[in-house]
Structures are given as structure tokens and as C-alpha cells.
Z-matrix of the N, CA and C atoms (Angstrom, degrees):
N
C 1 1.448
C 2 1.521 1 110.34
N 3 1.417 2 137.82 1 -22.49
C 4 0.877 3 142.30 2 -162.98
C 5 1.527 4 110.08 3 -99.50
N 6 0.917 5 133.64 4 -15.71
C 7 1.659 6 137.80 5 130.41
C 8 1.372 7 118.16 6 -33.48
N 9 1.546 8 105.71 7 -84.34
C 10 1.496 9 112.42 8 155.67
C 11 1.453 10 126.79 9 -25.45
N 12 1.462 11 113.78 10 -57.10
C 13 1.561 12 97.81 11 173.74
C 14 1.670 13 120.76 12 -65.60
N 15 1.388 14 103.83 13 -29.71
C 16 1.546 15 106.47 14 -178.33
C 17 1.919 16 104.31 15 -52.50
N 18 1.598 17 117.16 16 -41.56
C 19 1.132 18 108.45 17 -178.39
C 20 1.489 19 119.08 18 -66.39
N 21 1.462 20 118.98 19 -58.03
C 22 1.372 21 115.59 20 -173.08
C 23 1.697 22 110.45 21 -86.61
N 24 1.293 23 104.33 22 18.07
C 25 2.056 24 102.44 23 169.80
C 26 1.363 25 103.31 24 -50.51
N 27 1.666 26 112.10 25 -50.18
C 28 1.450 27 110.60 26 -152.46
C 29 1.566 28 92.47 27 -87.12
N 30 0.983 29 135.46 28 -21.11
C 31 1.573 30 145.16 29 164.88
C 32 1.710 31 126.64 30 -46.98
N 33 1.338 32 109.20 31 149.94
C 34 1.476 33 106.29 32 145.11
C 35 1.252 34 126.79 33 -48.74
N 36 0.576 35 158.11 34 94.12
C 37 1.699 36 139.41 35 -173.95
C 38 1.688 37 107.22 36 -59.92
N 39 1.466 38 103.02 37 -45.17
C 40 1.764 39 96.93 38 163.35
C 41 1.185 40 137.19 39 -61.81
N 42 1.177 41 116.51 40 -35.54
C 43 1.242 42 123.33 41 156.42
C 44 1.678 43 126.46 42 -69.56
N 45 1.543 44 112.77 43 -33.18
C 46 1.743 45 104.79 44 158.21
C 47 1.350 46 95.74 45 -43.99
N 48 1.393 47 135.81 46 -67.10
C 49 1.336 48 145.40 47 -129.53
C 50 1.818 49 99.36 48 -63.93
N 51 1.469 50 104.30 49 -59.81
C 52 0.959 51 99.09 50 174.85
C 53 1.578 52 141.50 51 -79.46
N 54 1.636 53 109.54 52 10.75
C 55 1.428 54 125.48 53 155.50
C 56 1.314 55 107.08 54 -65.48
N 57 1.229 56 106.65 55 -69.78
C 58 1.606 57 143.49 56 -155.25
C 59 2.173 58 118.45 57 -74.93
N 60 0.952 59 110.64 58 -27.05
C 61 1.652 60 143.38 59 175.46
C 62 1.815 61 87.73 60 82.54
N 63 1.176 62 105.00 61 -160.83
C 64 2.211 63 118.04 62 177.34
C 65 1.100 64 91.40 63 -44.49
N 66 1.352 65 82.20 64 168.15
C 67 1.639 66 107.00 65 -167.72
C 68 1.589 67 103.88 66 -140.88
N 69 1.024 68 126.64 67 9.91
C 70 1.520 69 160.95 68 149.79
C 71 1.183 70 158.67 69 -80.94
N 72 0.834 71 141.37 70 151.54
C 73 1.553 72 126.01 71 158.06
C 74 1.628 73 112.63 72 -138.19
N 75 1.320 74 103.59 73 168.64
C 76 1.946 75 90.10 74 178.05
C 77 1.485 76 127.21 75 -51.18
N 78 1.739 77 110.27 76 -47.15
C 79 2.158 78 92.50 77 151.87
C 80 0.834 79 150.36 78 -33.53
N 81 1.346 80 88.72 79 -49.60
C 82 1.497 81 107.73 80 175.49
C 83 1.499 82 133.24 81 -49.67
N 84 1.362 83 90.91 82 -51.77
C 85 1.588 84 123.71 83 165.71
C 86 1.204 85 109.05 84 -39.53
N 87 1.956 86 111.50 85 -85.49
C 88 1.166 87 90.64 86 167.77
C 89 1.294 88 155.17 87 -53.37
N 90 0.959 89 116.53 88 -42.93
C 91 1.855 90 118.24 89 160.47
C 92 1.533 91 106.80 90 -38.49
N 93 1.314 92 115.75 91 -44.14
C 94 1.678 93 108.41 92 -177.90
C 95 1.517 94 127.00 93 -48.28
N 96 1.814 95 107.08 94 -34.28
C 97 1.256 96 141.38 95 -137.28
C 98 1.725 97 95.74 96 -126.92
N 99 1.163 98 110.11 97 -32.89
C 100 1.497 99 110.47 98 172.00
C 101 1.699 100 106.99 99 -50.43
N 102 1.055 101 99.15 100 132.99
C 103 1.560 102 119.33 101 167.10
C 104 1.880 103 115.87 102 94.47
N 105 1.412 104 100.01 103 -14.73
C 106 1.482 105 115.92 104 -140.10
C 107 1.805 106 87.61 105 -93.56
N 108 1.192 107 141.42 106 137.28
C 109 1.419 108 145.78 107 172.43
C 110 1.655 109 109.01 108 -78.35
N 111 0.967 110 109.10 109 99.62
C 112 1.641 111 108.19 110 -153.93
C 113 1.670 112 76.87 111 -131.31
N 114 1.754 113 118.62 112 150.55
C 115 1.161 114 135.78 113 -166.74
C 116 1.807 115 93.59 114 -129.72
N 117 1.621 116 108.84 115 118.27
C 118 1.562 117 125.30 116 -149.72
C 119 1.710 118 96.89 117 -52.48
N 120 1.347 119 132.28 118 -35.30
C 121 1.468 120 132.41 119 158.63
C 122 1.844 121 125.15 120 -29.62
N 123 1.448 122 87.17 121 -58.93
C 124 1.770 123 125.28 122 171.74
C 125 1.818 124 92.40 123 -36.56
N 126 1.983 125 89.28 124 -69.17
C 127 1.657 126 101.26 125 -160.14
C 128 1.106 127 109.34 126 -45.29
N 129 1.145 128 109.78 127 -73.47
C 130 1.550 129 131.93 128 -159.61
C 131 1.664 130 105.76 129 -57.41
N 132 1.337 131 128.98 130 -50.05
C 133 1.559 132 121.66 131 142.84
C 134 1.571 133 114.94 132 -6.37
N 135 1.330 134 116.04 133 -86.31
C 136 1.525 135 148.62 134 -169.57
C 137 1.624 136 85.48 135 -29.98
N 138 1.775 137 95.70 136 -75.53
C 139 1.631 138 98.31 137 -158.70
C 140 1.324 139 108.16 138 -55.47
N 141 1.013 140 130.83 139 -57.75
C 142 1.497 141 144.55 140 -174.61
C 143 1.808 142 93.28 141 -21.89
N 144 1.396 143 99.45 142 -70.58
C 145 1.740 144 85.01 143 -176.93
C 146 1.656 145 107.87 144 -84.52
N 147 1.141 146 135.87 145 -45.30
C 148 1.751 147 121.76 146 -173.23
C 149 1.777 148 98.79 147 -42.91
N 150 1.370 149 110.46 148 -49.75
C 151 1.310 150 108.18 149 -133.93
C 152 1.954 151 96.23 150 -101.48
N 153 1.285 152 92.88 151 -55.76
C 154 1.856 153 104.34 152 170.05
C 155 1.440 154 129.99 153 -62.27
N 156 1.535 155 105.83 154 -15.96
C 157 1.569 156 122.29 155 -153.94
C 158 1.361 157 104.96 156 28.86
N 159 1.324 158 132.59 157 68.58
C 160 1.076 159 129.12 158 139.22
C 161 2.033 160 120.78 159 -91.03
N 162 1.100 161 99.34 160 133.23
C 163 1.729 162 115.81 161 174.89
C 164 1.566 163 118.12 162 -14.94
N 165 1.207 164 107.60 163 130.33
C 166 1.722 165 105.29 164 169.64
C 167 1.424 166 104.54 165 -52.92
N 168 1.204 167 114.18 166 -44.55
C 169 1.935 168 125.77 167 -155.33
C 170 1.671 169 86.32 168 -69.86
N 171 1.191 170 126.26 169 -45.09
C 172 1.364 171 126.44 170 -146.73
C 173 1.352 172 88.84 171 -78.48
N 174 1.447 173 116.86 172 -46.27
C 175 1.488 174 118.58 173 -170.57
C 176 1.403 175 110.95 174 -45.52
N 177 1.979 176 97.67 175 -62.93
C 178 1.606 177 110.82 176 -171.38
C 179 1.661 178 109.39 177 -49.59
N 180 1.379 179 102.84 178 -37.27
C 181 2.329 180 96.90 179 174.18
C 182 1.105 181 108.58 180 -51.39
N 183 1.489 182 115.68 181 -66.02
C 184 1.454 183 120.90 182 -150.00
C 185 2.168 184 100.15 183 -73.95
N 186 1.176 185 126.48 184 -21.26
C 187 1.838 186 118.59 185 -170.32
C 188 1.567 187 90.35 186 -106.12
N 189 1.449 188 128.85 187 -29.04
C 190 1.492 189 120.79 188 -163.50
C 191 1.431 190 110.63 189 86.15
N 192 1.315 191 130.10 190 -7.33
C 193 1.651 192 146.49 191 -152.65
C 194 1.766 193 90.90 192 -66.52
N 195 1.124 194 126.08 193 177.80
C 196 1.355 195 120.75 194 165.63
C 197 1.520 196 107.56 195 -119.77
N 198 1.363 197 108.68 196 161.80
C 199 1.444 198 97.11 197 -169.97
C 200 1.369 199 112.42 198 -75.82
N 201 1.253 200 128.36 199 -29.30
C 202 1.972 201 122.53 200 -165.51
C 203 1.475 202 83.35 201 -63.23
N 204 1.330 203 137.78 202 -35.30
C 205 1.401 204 157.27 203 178.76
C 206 2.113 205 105.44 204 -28.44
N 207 1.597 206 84.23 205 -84.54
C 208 1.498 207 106.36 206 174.07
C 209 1.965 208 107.73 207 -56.70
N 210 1.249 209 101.68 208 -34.79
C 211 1.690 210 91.54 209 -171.48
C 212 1.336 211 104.55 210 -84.11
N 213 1.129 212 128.13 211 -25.72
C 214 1.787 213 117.02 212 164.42
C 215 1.356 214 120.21 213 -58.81
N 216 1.939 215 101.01 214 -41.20
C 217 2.054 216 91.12 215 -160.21
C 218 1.951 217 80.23 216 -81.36
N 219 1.057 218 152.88 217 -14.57
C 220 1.420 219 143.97 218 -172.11
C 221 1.553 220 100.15 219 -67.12
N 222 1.502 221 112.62 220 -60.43
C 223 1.457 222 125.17 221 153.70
C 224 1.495 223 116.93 222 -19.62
N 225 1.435 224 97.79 223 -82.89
C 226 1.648 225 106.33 224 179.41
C 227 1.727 226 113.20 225 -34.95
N 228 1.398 227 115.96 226 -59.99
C 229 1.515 228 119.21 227 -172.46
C 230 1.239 229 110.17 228 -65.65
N 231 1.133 230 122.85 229 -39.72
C 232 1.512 231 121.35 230 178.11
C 233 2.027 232 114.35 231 -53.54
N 234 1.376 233 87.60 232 -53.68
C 235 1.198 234 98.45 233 -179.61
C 236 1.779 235 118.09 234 -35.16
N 237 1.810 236 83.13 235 -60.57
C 238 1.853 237 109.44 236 178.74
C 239 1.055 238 109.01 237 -50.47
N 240 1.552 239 123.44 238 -47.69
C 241 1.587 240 118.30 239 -178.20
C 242 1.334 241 110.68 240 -55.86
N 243 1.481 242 135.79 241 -52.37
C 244 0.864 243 143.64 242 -165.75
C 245 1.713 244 116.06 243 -56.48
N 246 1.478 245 103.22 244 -47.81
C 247 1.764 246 112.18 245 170.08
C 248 1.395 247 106.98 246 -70.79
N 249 1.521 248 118.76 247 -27.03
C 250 1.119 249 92.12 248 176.50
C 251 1.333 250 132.92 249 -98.21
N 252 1.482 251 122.56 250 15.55
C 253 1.045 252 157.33 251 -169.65
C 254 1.889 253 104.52 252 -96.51
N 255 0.928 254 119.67 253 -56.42
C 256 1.094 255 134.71 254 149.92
C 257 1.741 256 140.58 255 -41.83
N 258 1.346 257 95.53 256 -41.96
C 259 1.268 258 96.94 257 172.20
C 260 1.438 259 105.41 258 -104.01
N 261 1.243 260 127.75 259 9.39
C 262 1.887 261 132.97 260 168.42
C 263 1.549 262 94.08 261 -96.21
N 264 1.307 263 134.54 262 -27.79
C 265 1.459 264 141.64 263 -168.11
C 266 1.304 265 106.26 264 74.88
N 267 1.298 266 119.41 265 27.68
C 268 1.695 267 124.16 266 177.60
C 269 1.707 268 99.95 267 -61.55
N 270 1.239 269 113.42 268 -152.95
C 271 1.951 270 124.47 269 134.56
C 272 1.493 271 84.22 270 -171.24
N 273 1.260 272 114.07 271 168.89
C 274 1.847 273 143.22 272 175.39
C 275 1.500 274 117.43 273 -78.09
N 276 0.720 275 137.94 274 -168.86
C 277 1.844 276 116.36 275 -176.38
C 278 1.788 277 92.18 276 167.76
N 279 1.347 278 110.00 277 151.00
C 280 1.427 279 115.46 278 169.19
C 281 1.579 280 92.78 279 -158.39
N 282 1.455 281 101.81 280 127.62
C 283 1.673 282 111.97 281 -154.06
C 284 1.924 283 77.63 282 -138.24
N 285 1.614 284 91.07 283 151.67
C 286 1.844 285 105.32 284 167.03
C 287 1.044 286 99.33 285 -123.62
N 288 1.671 287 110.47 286 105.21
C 289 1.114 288 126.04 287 175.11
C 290 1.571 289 103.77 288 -132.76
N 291 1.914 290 95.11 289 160.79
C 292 1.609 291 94.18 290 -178.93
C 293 1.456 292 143.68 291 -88.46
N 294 0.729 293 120.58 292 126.46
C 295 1.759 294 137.56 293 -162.55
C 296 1.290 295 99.32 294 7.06
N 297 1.054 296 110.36 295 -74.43
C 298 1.719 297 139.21 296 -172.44
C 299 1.937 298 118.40 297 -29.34
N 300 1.660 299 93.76 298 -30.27
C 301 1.571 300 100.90 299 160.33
C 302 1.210 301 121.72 300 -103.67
N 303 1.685 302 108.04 301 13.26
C 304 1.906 303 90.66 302 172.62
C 305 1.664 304 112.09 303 -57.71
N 306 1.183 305 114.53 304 -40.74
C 307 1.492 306 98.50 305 -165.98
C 308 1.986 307 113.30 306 -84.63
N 309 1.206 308 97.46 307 8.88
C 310 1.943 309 97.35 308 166.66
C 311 1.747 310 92.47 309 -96.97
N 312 1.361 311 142.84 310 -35.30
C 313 0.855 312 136.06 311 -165.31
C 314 1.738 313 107.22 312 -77.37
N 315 1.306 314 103.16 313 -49.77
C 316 1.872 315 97.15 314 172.96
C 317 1.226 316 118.40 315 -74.87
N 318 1.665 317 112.22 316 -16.62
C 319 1.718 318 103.61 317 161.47
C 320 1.242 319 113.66 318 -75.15
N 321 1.211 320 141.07 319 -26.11
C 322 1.713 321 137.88 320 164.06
C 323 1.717 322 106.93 321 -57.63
N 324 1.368 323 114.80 322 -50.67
C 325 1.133 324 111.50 323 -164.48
C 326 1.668 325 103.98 324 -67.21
N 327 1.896 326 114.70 325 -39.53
C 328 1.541 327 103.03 326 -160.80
C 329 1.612 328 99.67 327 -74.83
N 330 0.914 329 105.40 328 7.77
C 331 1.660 330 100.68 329 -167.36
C 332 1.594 331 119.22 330 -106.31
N 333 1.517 332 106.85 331 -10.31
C 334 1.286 333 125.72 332 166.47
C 335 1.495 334 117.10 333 -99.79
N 336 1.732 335 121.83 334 -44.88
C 337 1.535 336 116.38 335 160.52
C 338 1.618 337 109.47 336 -65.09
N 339 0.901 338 119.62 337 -34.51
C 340 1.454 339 105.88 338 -179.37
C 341 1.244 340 127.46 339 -43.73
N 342 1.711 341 109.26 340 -39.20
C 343 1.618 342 117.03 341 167.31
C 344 1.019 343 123.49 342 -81.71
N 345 1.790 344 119.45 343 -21.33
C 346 1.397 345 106.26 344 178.04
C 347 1.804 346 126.20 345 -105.27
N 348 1.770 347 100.94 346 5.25
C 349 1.723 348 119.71 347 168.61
C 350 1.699 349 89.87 348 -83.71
N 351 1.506 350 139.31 349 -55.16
C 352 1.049 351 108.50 350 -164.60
C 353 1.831 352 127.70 351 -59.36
N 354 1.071 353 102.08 352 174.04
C 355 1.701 354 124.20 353 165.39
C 356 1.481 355 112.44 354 -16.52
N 357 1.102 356 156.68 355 91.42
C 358 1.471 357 126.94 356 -176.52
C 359 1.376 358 94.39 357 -54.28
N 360 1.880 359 143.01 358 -33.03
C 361 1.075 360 126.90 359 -147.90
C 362 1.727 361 95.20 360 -77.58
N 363 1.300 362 121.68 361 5.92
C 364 1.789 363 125.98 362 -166.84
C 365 1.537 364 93.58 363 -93.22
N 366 1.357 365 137.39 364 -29.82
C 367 1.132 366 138.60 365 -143.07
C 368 1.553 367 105.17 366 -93.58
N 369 1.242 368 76.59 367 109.36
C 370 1.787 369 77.06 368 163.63
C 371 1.346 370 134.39 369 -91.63
């Protein structure tokens, strides 16, 4: 993720989003969102655009949220992913590769967030 943030720092990030579609996936998410005191309104906001790429504007209609609102907690998670990315020794990556390895690539990935979204109290 911290690649990624280096690109869209100087960016909208909403507007990457909506060049670019999510910037996520549901692991992802969580790990982003792990640790973070987020209020299920908040969440579900967040994902809607990280994870759905759906619109800030669309977001702000449908929750009532305000936008300086949505652009902080987008802020906030990004941020979190990033420390927490860091302190798992993961990093974020966006590679052009061909079709044919999406599913070796999300089996590497579910198999590494899987241990570090759960519980630490699960870990044996």
C-alpha cells in the first residue's frame, strides 16, 4: 500500500478512484480497517468506495455523511493499511500480469491476509 499511497498522496484519491475503479479488495479492507474504531455507517461508507468504487458524491447522498467527513476516514484507512502493512512486513503491489495468474496471485494473497486480518488472540 505504501507505493500506492506514494502515487495518489499528491492526488485526489477520489478521483484516482474514479479513473482507476477500487483500490481493494475485501482483505484488504480488512487489514486496512483492522484496529481502527470505525462506526458500522463510517465502515460501510469507506468500503463502498475503497472496495465497490462507488462515488464520494454517491456515497455522501445515500449515508448523509459530509464529505471533509468521508475524506478523513478514507485518509485514516489508508494511512492504517499502510502501518499495518509495515509492521506485518507485507507491502501493496500492482503488477500487469496475465489473466491466467489471477487466481495463483489471490491464492498467495488470501493465504497471507488471512493470518494477519485474524484475531492475534486466534494465532497460534
Amino acid at each position: 500500500m505504501h507505493i500506492l499511497l506514494e502515487h495518489i498522496d499528491s492526488l485526489d484519491v477520489f478521483k484516482w478512484i474514479e479513473d482507476h475503479g477500487p483500490i481493494m479488495n475485501d482483505k484488504q479492507f480488512s487489514l486496512a480497517t483492522k484496529g481502527l474504531r470505525i462506526r458500522a455507517k463510517s465502515k460501510d461508507a469507506a468500503y463502498r468506495i475503497l472496495v465497490l468504487g462507488q462515488s464520494r458524491q454517491e456515497v455522501i447522498e445515500d449515508t448523509g455523511m459530509q464529505k471533509a467527513a468521508i475524506s478523513q476516514l478514507i485518509n485514516n484507512i489508508l494511512k492504517n493499511l499502510d502501518e499495518q502493512l509495515k509492521k506485518n512486513g507485507l507491502v501493496y503491489q500492482q503488477y500487469v500480469l496475465p489473466e491466467k495468474l489471477i487466481p495463483v496471485i489471490d491464492a498467495l494473497e488470501e493465504e497471507h491476509l488471512n493470518y494477519y486480518v485474524k484475531d492475534p488472540k486466534s494465532k497460534k
